[in-house]
C-alpha positions as CSV (number, residue, x, y, z in Angstrom):
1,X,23.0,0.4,8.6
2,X,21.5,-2.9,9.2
3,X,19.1,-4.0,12.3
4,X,21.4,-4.5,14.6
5,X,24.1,-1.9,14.3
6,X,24.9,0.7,16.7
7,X,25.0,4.4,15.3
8,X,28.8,5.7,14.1
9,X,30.3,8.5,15.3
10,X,31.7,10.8,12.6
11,X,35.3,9.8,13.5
12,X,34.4,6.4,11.9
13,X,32.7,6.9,8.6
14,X,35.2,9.9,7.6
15,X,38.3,7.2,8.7
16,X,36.2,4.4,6.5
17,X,36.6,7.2,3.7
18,X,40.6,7.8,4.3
19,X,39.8,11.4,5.7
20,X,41.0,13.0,9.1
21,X,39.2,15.8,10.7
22,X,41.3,18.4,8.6
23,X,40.3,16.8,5.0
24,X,36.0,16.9,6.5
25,X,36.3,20.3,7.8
26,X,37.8,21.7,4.8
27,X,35.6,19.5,2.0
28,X,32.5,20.2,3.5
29,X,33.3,24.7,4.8
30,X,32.8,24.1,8.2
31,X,35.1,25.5,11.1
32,X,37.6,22.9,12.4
33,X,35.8,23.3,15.8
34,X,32.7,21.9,14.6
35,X,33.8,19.3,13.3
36,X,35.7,18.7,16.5
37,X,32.8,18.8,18.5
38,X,30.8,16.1,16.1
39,X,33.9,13.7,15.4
40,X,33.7,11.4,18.4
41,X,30.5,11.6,19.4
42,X,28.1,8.5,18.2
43,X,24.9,11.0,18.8
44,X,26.7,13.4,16.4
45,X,23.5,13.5,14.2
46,X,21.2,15.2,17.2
47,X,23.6,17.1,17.5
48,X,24.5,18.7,14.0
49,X,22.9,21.8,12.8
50,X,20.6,21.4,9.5
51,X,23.3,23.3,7.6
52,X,26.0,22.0,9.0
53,X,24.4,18.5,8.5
54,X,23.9,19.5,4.8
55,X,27.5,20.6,4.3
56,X,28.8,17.2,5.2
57,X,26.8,14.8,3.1
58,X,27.1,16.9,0.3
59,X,31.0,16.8,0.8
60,X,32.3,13.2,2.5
61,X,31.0,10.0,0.5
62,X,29.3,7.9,2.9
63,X,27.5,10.0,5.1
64,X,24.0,11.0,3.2
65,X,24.0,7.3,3.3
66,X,24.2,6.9,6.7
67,X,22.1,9.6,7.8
68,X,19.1,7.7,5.7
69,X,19.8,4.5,7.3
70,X,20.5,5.9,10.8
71,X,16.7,7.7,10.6
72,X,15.1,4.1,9.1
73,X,17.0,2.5,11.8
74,X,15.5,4.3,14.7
75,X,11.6,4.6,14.0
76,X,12.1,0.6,13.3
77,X,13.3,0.3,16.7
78,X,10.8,2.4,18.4
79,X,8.1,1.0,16.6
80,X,9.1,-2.8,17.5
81,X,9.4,-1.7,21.0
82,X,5.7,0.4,21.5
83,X,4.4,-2.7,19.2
84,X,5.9,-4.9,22.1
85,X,4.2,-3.0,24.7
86,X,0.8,-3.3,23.0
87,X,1.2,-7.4,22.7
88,X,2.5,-7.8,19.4
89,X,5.7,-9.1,18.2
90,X,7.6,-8.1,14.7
91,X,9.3,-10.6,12.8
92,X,12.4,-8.1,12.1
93,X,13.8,-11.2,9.1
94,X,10.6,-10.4,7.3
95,X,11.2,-7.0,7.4
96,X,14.2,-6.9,6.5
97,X,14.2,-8.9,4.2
98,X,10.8,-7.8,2.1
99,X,11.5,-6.4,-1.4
100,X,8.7,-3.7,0.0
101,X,10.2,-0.2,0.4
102,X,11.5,-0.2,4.1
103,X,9.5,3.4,4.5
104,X,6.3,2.1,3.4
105,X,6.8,-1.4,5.7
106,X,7.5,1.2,8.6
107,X,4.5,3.0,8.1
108,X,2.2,0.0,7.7
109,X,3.7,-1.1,11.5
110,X,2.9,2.6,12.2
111,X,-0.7,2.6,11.0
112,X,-1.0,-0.8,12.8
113,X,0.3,1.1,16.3
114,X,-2.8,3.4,15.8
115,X,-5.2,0.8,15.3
116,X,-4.3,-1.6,18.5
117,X,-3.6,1.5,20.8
118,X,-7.0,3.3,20.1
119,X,-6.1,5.9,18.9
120,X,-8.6,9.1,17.9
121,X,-10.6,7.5,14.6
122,X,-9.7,10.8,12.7
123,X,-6.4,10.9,13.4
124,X,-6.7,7.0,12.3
125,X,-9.0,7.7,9.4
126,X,-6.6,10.0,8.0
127,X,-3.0,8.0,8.4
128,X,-5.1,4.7,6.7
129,X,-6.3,6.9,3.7
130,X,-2.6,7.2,2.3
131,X,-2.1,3.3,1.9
132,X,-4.5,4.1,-1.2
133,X,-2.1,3.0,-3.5
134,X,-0.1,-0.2,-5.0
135,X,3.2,-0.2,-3.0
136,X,1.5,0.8,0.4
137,X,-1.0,-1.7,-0.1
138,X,2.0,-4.5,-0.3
139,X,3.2,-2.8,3.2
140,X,-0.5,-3.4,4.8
141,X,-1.1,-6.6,3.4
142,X,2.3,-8.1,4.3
143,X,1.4,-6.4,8.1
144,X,-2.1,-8.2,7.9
145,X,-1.0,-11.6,6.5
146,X,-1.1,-14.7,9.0
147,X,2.0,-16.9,7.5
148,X,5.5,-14.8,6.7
149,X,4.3,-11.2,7.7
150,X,5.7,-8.4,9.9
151,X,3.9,-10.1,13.0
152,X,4.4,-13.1,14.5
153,X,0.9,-13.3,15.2
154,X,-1.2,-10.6,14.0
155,X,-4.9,-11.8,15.4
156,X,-5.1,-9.0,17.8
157,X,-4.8,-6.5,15.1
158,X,-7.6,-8.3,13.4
159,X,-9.8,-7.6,16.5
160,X,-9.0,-4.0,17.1
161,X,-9.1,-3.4,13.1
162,X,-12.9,-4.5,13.9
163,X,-13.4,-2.5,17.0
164,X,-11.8,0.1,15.5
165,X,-14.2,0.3,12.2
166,X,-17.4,1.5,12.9
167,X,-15.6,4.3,14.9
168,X,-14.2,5.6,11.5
169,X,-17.2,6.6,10.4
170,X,-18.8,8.8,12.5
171,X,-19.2,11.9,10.4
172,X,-21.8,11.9,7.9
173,X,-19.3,12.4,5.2
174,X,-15.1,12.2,5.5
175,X,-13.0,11.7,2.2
176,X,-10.7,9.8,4.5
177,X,-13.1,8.0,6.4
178,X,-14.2,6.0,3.6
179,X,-11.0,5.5,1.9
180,X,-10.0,4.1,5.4
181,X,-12.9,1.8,5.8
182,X,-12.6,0.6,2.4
183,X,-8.7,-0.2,3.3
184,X,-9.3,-1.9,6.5
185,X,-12.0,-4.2,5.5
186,X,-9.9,-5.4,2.2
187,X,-7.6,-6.0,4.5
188,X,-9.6,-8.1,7.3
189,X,-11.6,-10.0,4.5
190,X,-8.5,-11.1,2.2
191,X,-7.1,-12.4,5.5
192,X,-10.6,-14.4,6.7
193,X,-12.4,-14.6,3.6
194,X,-15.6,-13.2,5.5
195,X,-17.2,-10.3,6.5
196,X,-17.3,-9.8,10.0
197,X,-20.7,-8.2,11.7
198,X,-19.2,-5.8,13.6
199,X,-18.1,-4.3,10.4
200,X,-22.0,-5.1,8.3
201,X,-23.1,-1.7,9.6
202,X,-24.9,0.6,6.8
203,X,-24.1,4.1,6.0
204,X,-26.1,5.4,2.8
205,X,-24.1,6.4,-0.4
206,X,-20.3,6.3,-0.9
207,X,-19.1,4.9,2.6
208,X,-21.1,1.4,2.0
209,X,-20.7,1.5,-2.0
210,X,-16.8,1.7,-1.1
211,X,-16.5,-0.3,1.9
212,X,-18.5,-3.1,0.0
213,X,-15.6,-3.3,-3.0
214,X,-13.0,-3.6,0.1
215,X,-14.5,-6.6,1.1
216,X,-15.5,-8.0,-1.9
217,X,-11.8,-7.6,-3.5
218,X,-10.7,-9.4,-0.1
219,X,-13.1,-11.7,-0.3
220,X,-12.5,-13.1,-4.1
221,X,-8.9,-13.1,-3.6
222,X,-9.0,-14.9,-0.3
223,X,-12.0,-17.5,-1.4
224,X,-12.4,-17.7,-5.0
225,X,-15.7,-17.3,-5.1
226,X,-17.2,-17.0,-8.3
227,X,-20.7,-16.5,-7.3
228,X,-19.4,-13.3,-5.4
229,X,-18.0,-12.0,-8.5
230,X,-21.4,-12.4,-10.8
231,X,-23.3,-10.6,-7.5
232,X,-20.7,-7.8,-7.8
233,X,-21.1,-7.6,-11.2
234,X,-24.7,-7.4,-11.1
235,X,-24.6,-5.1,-8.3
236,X,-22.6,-2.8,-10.3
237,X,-25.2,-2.8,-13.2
238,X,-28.2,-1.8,-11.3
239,X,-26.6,0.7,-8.6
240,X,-24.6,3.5,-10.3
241,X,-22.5,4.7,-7.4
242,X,-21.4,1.0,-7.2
243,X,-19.9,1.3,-11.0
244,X,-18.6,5.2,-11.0
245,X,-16.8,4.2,-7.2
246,X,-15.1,1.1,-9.3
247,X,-14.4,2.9,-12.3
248,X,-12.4,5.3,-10.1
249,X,-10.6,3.1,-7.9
250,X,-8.1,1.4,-9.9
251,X,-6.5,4.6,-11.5
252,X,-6.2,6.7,-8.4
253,X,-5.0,3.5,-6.9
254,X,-2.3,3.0,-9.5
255,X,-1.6,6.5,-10.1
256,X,-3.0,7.5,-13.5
257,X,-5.1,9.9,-12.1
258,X,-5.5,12.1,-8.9
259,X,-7.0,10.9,-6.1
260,X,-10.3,13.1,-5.8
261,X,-12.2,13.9,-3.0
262,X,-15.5,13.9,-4.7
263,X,-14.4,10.3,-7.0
264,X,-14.4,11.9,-10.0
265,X,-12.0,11.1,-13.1
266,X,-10.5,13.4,-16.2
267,X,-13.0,13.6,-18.8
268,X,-9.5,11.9,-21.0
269,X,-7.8,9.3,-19.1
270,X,-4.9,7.3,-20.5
271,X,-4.4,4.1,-18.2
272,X,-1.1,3.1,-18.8
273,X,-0.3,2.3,-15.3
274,X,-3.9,0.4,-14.7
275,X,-3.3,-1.7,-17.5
276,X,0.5,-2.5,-16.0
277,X,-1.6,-3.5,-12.8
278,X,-4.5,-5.6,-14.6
279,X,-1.7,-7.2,-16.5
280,X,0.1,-8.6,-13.4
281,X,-3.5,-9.6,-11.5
282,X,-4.5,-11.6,-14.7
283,X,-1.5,-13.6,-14.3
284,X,-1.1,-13.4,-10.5
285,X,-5.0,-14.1,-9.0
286,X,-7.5,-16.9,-8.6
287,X,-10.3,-18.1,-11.2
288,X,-12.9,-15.7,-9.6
289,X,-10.9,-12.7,-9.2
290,X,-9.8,-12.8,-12.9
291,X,-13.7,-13.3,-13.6
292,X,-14.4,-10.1,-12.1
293,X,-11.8,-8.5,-14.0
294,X,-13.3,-9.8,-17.1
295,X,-16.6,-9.1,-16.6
296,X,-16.5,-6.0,-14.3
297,X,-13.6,-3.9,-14.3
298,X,-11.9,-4.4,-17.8
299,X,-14.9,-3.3,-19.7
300,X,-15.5,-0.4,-17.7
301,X,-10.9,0.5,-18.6
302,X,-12.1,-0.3,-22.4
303,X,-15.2,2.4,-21.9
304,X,-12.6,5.0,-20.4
305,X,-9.7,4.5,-22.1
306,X,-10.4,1.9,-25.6
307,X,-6.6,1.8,-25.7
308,X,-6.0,-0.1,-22.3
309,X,-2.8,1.6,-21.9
310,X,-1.5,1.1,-25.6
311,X,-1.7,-2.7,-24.5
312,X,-4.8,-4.3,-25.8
313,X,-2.7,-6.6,-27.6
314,X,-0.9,-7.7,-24.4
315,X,-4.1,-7.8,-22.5
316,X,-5.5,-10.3,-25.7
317,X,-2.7,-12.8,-25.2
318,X,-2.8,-12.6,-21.1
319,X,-6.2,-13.6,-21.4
320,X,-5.8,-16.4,-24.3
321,X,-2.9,-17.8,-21.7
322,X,-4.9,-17.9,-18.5
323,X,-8.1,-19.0,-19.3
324,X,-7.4,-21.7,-21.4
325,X,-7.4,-24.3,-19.0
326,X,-10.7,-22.8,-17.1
327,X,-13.7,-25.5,-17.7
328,X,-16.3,-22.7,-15.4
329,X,-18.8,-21.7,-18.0
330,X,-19.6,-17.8,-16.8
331,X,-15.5,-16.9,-16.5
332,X,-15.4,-18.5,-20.1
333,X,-18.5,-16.6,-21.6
334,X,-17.2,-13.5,-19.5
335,X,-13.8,-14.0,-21.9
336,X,-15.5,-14.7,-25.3
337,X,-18.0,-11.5,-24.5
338,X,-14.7,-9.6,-23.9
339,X,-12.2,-11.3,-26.5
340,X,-14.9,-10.0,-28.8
341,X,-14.8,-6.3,-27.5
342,X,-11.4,-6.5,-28.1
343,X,-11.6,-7.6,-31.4
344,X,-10.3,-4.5,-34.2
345,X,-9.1,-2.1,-30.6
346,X,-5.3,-0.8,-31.4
């Protein structure tokens, strides 16, 4: 079903198929007289029990299909139109054509619905927490980004992503809370390469360890800022929270391990799916994010796992290619000290 179809009664996807009511009530077991009651009808799916339902995807090519695309098809519209009402426009080409899974774009524009209308900050804390993750974070930054995203103009989701933070963390400790903030401000800062004030606020511990990485990642990726990578890096060094919250993040993030309430990690931790991730950023990010690779985040991987994923060798000839042509003296130490880490690891 594309954007702009209308839902199909049954009539039409069983004709499409060469089948008359006969051939679908006797395919799928049902009595001729509920099919009869379904056939014409273009609401047919409200209508159809869950077994009955069940019966005729798993017997008439064509309609498991539909049902899938008719349930995408309405959330998109209801979302465009309560995202209307709360001043903000989708760009429906961008969403359909983004390589992002449609599910994951629909819940980013659903997480961004929360966020404008005010909704309750633990009932927002919560929904945010579950873009922790590679794909959902492609659905929330393509929902954030200013040129080609799923909003035509998405500044006044900047400024109730800003209202809406220091609300988040009004407990004294919430597993969702911080994964939440940490979300939201990587998003914000990516997008303005800043820290807004109304998001400085300190909370001891894990919520300012975690929201500080959020905005730091932003910030590198949207600035390339080296100095901001060394501070990182020596904030890590001196502040132990700062390094175990970092260590952690990148496999619960890409899926090697479970994400743990209390940001802990298996004692033996293989990182194939980390190392997949790294791969990609070396090649994909600016000079200062690959610096903070190279001198935060990779040796901590190598300390885990000394295998990188069984792909030390690719992660040797990544780094050869892209700093090669880097003249900035701290990435190139930062890739000797680590080319010579490296040096003898399978």
């Amino acid at each position: 079903m594309t954007a702009d179809s209308e839902p199909k009664p049954l009539s039409e996807i069983a004709t499409d198929m060469g089948l008359n009511m006969s051939d679908v009530a006797a395919f799928s077991g049902l009595d001729e007289s509920t099919v009869f009651r379904l056939w014409d009808n273009a609401g047919w799916l409200e209508r159809a029990s869950g077994r009955s339902l069940q019966s005729l995807m798993a017997s008439v090519p064509g309609i498991a299909e539909y049902v899938a695309a008719h349930a995408v098809e309405k959330r998109r519209r209801a979302l465009v139109a309560e995202l209307h009402a709360q001043g903000l426009e989708v760009d429906t080409e961008v969403l359909a054509r983004s390589t992002v899974p449609r599910q994951h774009l629909l819940n980013a524009l659903e997480a961004g619905l929360q966020i404008v209308r005010g909704d309750k900050p633990a009932k927002v804390s919560s929904y945010i927490a579950r873009f922790w993750g590679r794909d959902q974070d492609r659905a929330l930054e393509a929902l954030y980004a200013t040129r080609g995203g799923l909003l035509k103009d998405p500044h006044r989701l900047f400024e109730a992503s800003i209202e809406v933070a220091p609300r988040l963390n009004q407990r004294a400790y919430s597993f969702h809370s911080i994964l939440a903030l940490n979300i939201l401000t990587h998003q914000v800062s990516k997008v303005t390469g800043t820290q807004h004030e109304d998001l400085a606020f300190q909370t001891p511990g894990r919520q300012s360890a975690f929201m500080m990485r959020g905005v730091v990642m932003g910030s590198l990726i949207s600035t390339g800022d080296v100095d901001l990578a060394e501070r990182y890096r020596q904030a890590l060094e001196s502040t132990p929270v700062y390094a175990a919250l970092e260590e952690w993040s990148f496999p619960t993030y890409t899926r090697d391990a479970r994400i743990s309430p209390d940001f802990t990690l298996p004692s033996t931790l293989t990182l194939r799916n980390t190392a997949r991730e790294v791969l990609r950023e070396v090649d994909g990010y600016n000079d200062a994010y690959l610096h903070y690779l190279m001198s935060t985040y990779i040796p901590l991987a190598l300390t885990r796992d000394p295998t990188f994923g069984d792909r030390v060798p690719e992660l040797r000839a990544a780094l050869d290619r892209r700093s090669a042509s880097i003249n900035d003296r701290r990435i190139r130490e930062a890739r000797d000290r680590l080319l010579s880490r490296l040096k003898g690891l399978a």
